[in-house]
FITORDREN-506093 format. One record per residue: residue in one letter; y, z, x of N, C-alpha, C in turn. Coordinates in steps of 0.05 Angstrom, whole numbers, plus 32768, in hexadecimal, padded with zeros to 4 digits. Atoms other than C-alpha are relative to their C-alpha. Last residue first. Layout:
<rec 'A' <Y Z X> <Y Z X> <Y Z X>>
...
END
This chain:
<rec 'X' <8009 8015 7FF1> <7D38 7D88 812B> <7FE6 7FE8 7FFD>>
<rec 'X' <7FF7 8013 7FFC> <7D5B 7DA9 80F2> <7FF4 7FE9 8012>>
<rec 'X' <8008 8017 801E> <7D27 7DD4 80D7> <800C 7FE8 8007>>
<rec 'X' <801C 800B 7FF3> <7D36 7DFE 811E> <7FEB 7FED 7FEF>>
<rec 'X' <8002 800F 7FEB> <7D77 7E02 810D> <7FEA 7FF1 800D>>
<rec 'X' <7FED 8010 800D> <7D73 7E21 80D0> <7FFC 7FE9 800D>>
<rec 'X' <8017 8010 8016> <7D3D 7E4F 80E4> <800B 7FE6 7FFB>>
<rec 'X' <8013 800B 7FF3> <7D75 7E65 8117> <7FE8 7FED 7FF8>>
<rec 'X' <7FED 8015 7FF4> <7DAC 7E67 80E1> <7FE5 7FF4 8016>>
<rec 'X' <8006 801A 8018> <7D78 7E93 80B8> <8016 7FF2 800E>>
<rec 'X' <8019 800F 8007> <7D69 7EC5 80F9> <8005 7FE3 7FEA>>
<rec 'X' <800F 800B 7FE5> <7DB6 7EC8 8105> <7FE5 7FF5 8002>>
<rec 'X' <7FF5 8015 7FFD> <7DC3 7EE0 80BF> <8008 7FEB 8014>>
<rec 'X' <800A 8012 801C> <7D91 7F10 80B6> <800B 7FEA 8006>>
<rec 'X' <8020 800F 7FF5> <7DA2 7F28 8100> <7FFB 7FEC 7FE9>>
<rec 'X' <7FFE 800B 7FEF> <7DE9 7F31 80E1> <7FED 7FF6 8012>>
<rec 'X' <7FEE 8017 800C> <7DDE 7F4F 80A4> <8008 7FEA 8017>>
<rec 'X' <800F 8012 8015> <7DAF 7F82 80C5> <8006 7FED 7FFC>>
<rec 'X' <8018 8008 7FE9> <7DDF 7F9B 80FA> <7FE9 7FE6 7FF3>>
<rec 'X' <7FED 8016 7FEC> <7E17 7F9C 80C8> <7FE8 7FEE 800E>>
<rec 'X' <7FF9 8012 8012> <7DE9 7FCD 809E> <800B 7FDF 8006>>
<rec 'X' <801F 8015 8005> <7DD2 7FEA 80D8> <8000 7FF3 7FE8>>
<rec 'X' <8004 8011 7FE8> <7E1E 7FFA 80EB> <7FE6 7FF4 7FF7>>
<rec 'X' <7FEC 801F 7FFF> <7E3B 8009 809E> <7FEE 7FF0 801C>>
<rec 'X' <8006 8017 8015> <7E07 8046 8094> <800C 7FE1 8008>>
<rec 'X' <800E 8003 8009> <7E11 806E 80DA> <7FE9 7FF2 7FE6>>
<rec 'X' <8015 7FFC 7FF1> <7E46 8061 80F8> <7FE9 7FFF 7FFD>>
<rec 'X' <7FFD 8026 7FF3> <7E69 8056 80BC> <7FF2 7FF9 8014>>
<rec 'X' <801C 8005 800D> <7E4D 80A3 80AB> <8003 7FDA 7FFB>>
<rec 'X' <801F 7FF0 8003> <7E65 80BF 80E2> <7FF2 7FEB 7FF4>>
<rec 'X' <800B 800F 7FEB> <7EAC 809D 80E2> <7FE2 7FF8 8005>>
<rec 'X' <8002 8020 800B> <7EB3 80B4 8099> <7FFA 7FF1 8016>>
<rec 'X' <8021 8000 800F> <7E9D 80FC 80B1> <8005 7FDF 7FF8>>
<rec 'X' <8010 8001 7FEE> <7ED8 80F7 80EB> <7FDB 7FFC 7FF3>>
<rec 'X' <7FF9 8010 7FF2> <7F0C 80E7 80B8> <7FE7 7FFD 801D>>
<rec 'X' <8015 801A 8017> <7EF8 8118 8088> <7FFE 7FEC 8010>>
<rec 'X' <8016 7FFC 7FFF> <7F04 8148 80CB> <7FF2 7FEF 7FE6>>
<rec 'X' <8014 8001 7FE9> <7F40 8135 80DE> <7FE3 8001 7FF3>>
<rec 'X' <7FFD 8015 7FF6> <7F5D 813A 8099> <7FF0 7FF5 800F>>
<rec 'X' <800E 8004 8011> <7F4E 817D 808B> <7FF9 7FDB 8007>>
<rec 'X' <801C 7FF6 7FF0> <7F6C 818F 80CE> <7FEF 7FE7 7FE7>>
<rec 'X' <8001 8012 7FF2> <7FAD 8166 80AE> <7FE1 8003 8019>>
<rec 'X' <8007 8018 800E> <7FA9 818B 8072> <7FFB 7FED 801A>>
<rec 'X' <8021 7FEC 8006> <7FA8 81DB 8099> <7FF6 7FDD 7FEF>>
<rec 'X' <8014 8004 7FF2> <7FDE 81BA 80B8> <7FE8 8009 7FFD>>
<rec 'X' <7FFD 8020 7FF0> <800B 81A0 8084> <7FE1 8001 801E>>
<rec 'X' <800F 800C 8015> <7FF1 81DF 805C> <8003 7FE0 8010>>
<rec 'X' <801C 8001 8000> <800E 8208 8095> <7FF3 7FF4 7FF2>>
<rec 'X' <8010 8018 7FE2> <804A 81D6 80A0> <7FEA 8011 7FFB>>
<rec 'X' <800B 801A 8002> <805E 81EC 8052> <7FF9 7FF3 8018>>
<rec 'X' <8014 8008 8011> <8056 8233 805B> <7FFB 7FE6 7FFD>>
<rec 'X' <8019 7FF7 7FF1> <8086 8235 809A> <7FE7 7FFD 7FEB>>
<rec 'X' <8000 8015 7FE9> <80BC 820E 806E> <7FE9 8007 800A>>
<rec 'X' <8016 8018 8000> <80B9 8231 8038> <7FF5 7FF0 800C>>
<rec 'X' <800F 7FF9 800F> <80DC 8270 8040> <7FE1 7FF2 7FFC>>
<rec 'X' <8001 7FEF 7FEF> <811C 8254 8064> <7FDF 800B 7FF9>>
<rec 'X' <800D 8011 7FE5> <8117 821D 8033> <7FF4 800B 8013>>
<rec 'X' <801D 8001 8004> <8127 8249 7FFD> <7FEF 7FF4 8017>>
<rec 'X' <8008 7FE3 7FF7> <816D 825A 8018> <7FE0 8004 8001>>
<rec 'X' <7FFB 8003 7FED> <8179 820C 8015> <7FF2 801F 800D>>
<rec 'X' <8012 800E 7FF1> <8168 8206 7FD4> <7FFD 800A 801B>>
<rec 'X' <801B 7FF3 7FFD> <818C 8249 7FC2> <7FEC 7FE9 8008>>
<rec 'X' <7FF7 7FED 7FF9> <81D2 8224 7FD7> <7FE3 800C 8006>>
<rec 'X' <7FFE 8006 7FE8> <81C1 81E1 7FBD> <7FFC 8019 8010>>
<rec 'X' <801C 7FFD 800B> <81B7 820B 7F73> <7FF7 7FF1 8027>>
<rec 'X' <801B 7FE8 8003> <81FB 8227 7F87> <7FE2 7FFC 8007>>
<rec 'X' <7FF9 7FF9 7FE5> <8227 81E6 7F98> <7FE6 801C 8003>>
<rec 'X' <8001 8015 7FE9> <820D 81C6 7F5D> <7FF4 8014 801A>>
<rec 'X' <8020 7FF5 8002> <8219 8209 7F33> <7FF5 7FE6 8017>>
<rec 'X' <8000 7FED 7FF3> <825E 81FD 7F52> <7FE0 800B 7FFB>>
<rec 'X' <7FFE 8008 7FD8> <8267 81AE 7F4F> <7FFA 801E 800A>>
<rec 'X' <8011 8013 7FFD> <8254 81C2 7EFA> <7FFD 7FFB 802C>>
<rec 'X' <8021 7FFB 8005> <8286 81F3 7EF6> <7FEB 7FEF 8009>>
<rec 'X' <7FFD 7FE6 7FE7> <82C3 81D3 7F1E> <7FE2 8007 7FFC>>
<rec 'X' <800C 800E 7FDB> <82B3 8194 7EF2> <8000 8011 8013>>
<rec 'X' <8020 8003 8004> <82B2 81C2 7EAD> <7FFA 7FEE 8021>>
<rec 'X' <8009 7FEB 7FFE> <82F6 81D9 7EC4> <7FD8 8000 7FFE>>
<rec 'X' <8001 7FED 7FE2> <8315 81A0 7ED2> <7FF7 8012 8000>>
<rec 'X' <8017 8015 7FF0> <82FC 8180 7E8C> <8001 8010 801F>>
<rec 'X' <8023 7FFC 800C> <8312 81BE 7E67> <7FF6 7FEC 8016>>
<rec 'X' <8008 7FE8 7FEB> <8357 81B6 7E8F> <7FE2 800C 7FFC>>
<rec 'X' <7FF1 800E 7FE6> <8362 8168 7E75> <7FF3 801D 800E>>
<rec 'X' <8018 8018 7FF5> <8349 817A 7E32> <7FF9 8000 801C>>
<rec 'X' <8019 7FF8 8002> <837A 81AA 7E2F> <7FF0 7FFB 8009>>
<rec 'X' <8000 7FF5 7FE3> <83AF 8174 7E4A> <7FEC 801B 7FF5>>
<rec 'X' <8008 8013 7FEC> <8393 8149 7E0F> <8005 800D 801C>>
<rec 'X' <8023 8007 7FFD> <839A 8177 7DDF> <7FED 7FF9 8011>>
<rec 'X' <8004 7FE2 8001> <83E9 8189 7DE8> <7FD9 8009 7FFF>>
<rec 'X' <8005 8004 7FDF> <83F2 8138 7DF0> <7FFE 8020 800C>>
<rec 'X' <8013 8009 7FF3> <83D9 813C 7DA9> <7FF8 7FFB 801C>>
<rec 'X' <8018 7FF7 7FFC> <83FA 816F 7D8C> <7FEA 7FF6 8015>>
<rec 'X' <800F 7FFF 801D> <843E 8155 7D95> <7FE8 8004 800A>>
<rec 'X' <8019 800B 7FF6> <846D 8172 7DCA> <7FED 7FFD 7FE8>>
END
């Protein structure tokens, strides 16, 4: 057998061996994901719902204050622009 096909099946069991490795820390780091989850899970819906209160409630001050700035703003803009159509009209005849 000459050296080289003596190399090459080496080779050959290094490589099978580093693929076992590798699919096994893989298989591992999967492994503690999963264990972590257990752990995390309940923490991450309280922050989901302690965010989704938070939520609600920016959501009810932005209503607030549309309600309150945006409408007589509107209101305004729209008389204004009613009165000067009327004027308008009433130049016309």
């Amino acid at each position: 057998m000459s050296v080289l096909s003596q190399a090459s099946g080496v080779a050959a069991v290094i490589l099978a061996i580093e693929i076992f490795a590798i699919g096994l820390a893989v298989l591992a780091v999967l492994y503690l994901a999963v264990r972590a989850m257990g752990r995390l899970l309940p923490k991450v819906r309280l922050w989901l719902r302690i965010g989704a209160g938070w939520l609600a409630q920016v959501e009810a001050m932005v209503i607030t204050l549309m309600q309150w700035l945006l409408a007589p703003i509107l209101f305004l803009a729209s008389l204004w622009a009613g009165v000067g159509e009327g004027v308008r009209a009433l130049r016309r005849r």
